[in-house]
N, C-alpha and C positions, 0 to 999 in steps of 0.2 A: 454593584457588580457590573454595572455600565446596562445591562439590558434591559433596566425599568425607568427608561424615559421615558417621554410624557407618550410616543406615541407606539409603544413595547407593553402590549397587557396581558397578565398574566389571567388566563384563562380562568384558572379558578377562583382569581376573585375578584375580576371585573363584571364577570356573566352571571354571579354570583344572583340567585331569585330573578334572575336578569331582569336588576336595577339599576335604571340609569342613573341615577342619583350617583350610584359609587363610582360608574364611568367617569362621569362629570368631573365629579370632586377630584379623579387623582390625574384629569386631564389640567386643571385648571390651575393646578399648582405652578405649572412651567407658560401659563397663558393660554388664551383660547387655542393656537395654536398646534398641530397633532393629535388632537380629539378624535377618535375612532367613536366612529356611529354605532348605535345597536345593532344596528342591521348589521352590518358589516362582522361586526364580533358573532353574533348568532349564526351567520352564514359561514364562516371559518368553522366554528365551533363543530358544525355539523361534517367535518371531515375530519373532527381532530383523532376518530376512532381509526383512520390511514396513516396515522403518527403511529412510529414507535419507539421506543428508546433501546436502543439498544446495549446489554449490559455484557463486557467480557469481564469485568472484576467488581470491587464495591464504587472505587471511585477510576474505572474507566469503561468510559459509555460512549457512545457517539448514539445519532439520529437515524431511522430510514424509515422508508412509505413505501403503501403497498401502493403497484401503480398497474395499470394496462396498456398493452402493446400492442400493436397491430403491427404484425411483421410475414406479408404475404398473403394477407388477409386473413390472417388467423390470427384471432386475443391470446392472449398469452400475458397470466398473472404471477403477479412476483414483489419479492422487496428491490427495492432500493438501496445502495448508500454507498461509503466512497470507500475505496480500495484499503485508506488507509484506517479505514473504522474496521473492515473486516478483509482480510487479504486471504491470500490463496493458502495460505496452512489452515485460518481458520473454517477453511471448505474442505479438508480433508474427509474421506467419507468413514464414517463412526462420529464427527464431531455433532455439537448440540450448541446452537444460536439458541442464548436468551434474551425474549424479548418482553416488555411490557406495554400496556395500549392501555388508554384513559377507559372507565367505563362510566365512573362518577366524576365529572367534572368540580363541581362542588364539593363533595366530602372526598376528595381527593384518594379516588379508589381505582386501583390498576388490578388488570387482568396480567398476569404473567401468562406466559406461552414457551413453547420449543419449539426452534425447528432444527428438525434431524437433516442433518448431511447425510443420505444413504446413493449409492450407484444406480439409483432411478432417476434421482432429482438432478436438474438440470443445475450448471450453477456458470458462471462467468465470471471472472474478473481482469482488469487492467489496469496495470499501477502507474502510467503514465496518462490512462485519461481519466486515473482516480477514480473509478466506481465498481460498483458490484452488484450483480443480479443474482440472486435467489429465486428460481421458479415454485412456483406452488402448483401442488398438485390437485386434480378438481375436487376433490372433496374432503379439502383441508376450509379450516370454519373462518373466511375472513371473508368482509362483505362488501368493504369500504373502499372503494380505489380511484386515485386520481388519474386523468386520460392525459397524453401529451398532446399541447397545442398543434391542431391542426396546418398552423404555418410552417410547424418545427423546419421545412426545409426554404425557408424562404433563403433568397442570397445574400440580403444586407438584414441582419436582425436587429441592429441596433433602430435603423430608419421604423424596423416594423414593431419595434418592442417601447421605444423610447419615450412615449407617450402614457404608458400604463402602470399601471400601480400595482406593486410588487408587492408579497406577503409573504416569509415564511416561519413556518409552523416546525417546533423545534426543540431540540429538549437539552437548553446549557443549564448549567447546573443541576442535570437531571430533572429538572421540571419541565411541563408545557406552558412554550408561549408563544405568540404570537409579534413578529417584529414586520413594521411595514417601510414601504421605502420605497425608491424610483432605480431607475436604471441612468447607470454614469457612461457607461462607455463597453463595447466589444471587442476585443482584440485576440486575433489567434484561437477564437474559441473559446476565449474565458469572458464570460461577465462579469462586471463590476456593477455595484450598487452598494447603496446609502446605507442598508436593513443594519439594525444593531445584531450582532450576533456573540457567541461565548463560547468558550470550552464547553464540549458534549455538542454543538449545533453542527458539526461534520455531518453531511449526507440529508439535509434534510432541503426539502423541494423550494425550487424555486416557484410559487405559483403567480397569476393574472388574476387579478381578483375578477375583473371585468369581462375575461373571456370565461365564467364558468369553474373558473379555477383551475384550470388549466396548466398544466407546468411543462416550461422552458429550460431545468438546466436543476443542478446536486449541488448547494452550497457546498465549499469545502476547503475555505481559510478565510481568515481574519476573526479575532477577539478582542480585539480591542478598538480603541480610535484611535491608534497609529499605525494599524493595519487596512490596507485595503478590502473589504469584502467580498470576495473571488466566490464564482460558481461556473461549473463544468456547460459548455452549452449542449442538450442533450440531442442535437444533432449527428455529432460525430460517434455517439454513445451509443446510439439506435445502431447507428451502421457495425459497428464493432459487436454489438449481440446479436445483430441479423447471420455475417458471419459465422460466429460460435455458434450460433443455435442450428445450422448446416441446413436451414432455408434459404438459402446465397443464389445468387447468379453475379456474372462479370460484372455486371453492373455496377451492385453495390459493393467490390471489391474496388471498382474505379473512382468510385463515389470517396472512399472513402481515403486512397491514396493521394484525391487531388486534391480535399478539403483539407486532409489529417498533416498528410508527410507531404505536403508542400510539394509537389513533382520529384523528392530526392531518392530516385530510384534505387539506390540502397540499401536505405532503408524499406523501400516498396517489397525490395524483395524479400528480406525478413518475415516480410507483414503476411506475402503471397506465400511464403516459404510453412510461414504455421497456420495456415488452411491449406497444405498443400492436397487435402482430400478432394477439395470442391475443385481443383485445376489441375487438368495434364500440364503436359510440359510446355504445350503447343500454346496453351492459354498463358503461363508462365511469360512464356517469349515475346508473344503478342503485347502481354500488358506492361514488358519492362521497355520494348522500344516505345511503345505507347506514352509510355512519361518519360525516356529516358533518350538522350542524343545516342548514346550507344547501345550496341547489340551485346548479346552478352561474348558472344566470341572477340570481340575486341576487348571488351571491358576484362580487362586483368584482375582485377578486384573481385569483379562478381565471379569471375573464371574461378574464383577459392573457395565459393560460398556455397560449392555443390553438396547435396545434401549427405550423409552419412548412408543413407542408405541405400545408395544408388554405387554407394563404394565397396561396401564389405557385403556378405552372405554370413547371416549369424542360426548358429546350430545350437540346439536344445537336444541333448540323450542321442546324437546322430540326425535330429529331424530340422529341417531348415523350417525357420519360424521367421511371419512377415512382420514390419514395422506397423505401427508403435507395438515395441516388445513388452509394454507392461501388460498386454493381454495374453501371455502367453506362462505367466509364471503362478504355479498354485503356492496358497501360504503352505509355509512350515514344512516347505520341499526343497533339499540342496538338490541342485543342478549341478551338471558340466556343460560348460560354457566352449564351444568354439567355436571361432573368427576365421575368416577365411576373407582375405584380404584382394579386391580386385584389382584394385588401380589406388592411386595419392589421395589420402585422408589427411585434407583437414579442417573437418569441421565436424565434432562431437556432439555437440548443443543436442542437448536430452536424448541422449542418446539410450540410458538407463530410465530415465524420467519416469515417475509415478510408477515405478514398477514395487509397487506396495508389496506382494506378498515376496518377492526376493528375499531370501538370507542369507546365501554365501555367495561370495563372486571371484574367482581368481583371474587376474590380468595381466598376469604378472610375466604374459608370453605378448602380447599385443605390441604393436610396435602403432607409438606414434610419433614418428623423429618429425615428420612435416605438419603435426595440428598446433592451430591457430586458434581455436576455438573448443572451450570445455565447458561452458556457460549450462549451468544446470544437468550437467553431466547424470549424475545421480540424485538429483529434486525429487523428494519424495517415497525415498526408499525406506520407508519406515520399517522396515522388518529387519534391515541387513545388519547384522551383527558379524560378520567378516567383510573383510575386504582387500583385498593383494594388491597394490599399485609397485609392487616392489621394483618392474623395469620400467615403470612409467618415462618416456621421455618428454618432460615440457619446455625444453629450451625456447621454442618457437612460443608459447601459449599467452596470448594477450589480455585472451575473459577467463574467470574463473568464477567469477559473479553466480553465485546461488549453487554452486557445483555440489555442496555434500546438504544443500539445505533440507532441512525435515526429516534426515539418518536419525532418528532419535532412539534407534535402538545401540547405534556401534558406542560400545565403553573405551575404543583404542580405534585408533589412526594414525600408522605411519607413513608420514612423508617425506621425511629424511631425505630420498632421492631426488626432490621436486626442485628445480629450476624455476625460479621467479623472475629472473630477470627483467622481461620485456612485459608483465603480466600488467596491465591498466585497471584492470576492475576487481577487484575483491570484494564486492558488496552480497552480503546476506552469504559468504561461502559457507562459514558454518552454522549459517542459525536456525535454530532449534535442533541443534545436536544435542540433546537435554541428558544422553548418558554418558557423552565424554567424560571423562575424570579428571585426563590431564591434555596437553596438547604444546610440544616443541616445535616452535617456528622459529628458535633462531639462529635458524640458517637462512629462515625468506630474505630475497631481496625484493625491498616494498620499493626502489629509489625512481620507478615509473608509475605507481598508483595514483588514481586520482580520484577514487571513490573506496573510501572501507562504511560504509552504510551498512548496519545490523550484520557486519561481521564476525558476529560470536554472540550476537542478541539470542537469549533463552538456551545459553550454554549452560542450565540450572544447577548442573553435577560436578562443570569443573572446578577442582580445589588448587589445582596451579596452571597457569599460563604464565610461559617468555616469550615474548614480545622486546626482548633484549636490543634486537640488532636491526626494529624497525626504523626505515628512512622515511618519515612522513612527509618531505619535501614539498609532494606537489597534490597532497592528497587536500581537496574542500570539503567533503561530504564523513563526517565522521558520528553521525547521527543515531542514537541507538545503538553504536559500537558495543559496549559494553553490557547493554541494558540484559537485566534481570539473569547477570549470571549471577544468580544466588548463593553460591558456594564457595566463591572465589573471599579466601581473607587477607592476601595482599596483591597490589598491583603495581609494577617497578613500570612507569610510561615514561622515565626521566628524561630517554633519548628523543620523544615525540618533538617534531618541529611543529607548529599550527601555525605559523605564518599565513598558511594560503587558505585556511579551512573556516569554513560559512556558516556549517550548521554543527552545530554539536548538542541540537535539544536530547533528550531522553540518550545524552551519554551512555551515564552511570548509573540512572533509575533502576532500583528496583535490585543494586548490589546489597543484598541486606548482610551481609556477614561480613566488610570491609572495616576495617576499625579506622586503616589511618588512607589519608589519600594528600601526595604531595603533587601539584601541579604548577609550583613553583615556577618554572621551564618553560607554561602555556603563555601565546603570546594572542591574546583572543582579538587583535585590534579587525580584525576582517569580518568577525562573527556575527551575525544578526539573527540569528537564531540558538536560545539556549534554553527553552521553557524545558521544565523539568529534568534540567540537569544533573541532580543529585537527587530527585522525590524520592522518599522512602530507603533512601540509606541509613536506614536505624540506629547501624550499630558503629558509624563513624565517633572517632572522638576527637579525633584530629584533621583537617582541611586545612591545604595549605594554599590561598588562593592569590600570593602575594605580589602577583603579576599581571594579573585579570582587574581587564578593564569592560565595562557593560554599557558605558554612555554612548555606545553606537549600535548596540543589541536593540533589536526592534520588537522580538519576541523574549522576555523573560518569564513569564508567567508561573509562579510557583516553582522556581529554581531550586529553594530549598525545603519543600515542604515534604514533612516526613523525618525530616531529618533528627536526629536527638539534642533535645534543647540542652545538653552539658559539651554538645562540639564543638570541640576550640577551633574558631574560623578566625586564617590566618591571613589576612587583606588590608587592602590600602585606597580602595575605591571605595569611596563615600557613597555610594548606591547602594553595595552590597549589605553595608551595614544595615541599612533602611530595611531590608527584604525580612518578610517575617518567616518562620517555621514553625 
């Protein structure tokens, strides 16, 4: 499986009576060469109870470590691991992380655990610098924690790191192991290095062996040896939790705008925009000329990105209620909702956001002829089982990225009036609507998209989707599109263009009721990423893959696995063939 080279030992049975003999012997096969010392395995060994594996199904797990923080001088205990092993639904509050910890290293015995997502526990995530904290609270039973390298804020990491020897501790194919290695190069924040890693080793610490053990950064791609092995450096990761955790000063808002987002105060402002608790406006303004040649009265751009709630006055039963509105709605309560409009709206961006206990909503008087921006509009309205968009205006609307994400109560959404035109992002709009039944899009015009990512991923309930009259021209990112709509038993994508599209891993994972799938039509020649693009389509009996090419896919990993060994695959690439199920 690529991870038991000569210098990748598996914990339980190199330390195994911790006998050197068996080191020796399974170093000695590949040459003196990579031999791990006793000492070395015994000193790993002794933090492997900071390892955990983290399990959301049978066979998908990724890695995280419990670690300690200093942020303001205050410790501050928690896991670890990357965005994409646990994201922001799996934080919703009711959910339950399971996890496992070694207790026997030899008789290979695991301690399972839970941690409950409840509205005490602190929790963080960021899907673009890929990780996620989970705070522990003091008298939860974990004892074992790794500290971040005291240099962590050095200027050049590579000059300060480049010399020491790299460990991580990790759990691919669900087991622990230990993979050792150097450092190759820093760039932008990511480290590379040599370490062997594998599926399930997402989120698992980069540590020094020689500084104490110490950790520098969240492993969080490569499995193979045609992949680079990438990990997060945890400098920019600290400043991003110091933030959220609302121990902030300007500071490390500065800190983190110059290292992160490169001075593009654009983006700065987003960044300032969602902590806008910890800055008035006057901090606001300061810190955008601070990175930025323009002010914001000149900047025309930013002139749009004025926040929502400096626009509208929103009313609960007659009573004017402050932002963020999701603390203002009890469960299992219809409201009357009204808006009261001051000045030009446009920009919506969560504007319903997490407002969990919401059920009914009617909008259907809201005028938004000028918004630009709907991006997470309603993320996380898991209660709402109505919804009126019926005069909705989006002619203008560019984002809609995450807009109904996590509704997993509404059975019906119409959108029939919705204007697509100018819309760029559709990624994650509707995933995890898991009681949709059905859903007509084809009227969208998709002909400016350029990301549909997990746009209908854990659609579990719907039994039809059209998807008729989509333009996928310019869209790259079609990844987890499909994934684990379970109910869905046919899928018409004939129209789909993939010319331009990169990633298509965990497509169609996890369609288990799909019989037949023609993709005839796909032109995969740009695609490098496809791992588990049909896992556990069970009940296919037909693929038609007769235009799929994968000699330039750089991630195939388990493409077909899952699938029913009597499905007629219908291809012409001599790879595919190869690929087991």
């Amino acid at each position: 499986m690529g991870i038991c080279s000569s210098n990748n030992k598996n914990l339980n049975n190199n330390i195994k009576n911790k006998n050197l003999v068996g080191i020796k012997e399974e170093g000695l096969e590949g040459g003196t060469e990579g031999i791990t010392e006793l000492k070395r395995l015994i000193r790993y060994m002794k933090k492997a109870d900071a390892i955990c594996k983290i399990e959301k199904s049978e066979d998908n797990f990724g890695t995280g470590f419990f670690c300690e923080i200093n942020i303001n001088e205050k410790k501050i205990k928690g896991l670890f691991t990357c965005n994409h092993v646990l994201n922001k639904n799996d934080l919703q509050i009711g959910s339950k992380i399971n996890i496992s910890i070694i207790n026997d290293i030899e008789k290979k015995i695991y301690v399972k655990k839970i941690i409950e997502i409840t509205k005490d526990r602190f929790t963080c995530t960021n899907e673009e610098l890929d990780y996620t904290f989970i705070k522990f609270f003091d008298d939860e039973p974990y004892n074992n924690f790794f500290e971040i390298d005291n240099k962590i804020n050095c200027n050049n990491p590579f000059e300060e790191y480049k010399l020491e020897d790299l460990g991580i501790l990790q759990y691919p194919k669900g087991e622990l192991y230990l993979s050792e290695g150097n450092l190759e190069k820093v760039e932008n924040g990511i480290l590379y290095y040599s370490n062997k890693t594998d599926k399930g080793s997402s989120g698992s610490p980069i540590i020094l062996y020689l500084r104490n053990l110490s950790v520098i950064g969240i492993h969080f791609s490569g499995s193979d040896d045609l992949n680079p092995k990438k990990g997060k450096f945890f400098k920019n990761i600290l400043n991003d939790v110091k933030i959220k955790i609302k121990d902030v000063n300007l500071d490390d808002i500065k800190i983190q705008i110059k290292d992160f987002h490169k001075d593009n105060h654009i983006i700065a402002f987003y960044n300032i925009n969602e902590h806008h608790k910890y800055c008035d406006n006057d901090d606001k303004y300061n810190l955008l000329n601070y990175y930025g040649n323009n002010s914001w009265e000149k900047n025309k751009e930013l002139n749009n990105k004025i926040d929502f709630e400096e626009s509208i006055d929103l009313y609960l039963e007659n009573k004017k209620i402050e932002f963020p509105f999701k603390y203002n709605f009890e469960e299992n309560k219809v409201y009357n909702v009204k808006i009261i409009i001051n000045k030009t709206i446009n920009n919506l961006s969560k504007m319903f956001s997490e407002c969990c206990s919401l059920t009914s909503l009617n909008l259907s008087n809201f005028n938004t002829n000028n918004v630009t921006n709907m991006n997470e509009m309603f993320n996380l309205c898991r209660s709402l089982t109505y919804l009126n968009l019926s005069n909705f205006n989006t002619n203008n609307v560019k984002d809609m990225g995450f807009m109904f994400c996590g509704c997993s109560c509404l059975s019906s959404l119409d959108l029939s009036n919705f204007n697509t035109n100018n819309v760029k992002d559709m990624r994650c709009m509707f995933d995890n609507c898991s009681s949709l039944t059905s859903l007509n899009l084809s009227h969208f015009n998709t002909n400016n998209v350029t990301n549909m990512h997990c746009m209908f991923s854990y659609c579990s309930s719907l039994t039809s989707l059209n998807v008729s009259n989509f333009n996928t021209n310019n869209v790259k990112d079609m990844s987890y599109m499909f994934n684990y709509c379970s109910s869905l038993t046919s899928l018409n994508i004939s129209n789909f263009n993939t010319n331009n599209v990169t990633y298509m891993n965990y497509m169609f994972s996890d369609c288990l009721s799909l019989t037949s799938l023609d993709l005839s039509n796909f032109n995969t020649n740009n695609v490098i990423n496809m791992e588990y693009i049909f896992s556990e389509c069970s009940s296919l009996t037909s693929l038609n893959l007769s235009n799929f090419k994968i000699n330039t896919v750089n991630n195939k990993n388990n493409m077909l696995i899952g699938l029913n060994k009597n499905c007629n695959i219908i291809c012409n690439d001599k790879n595919i063939k190869k690929i087991q199920f």
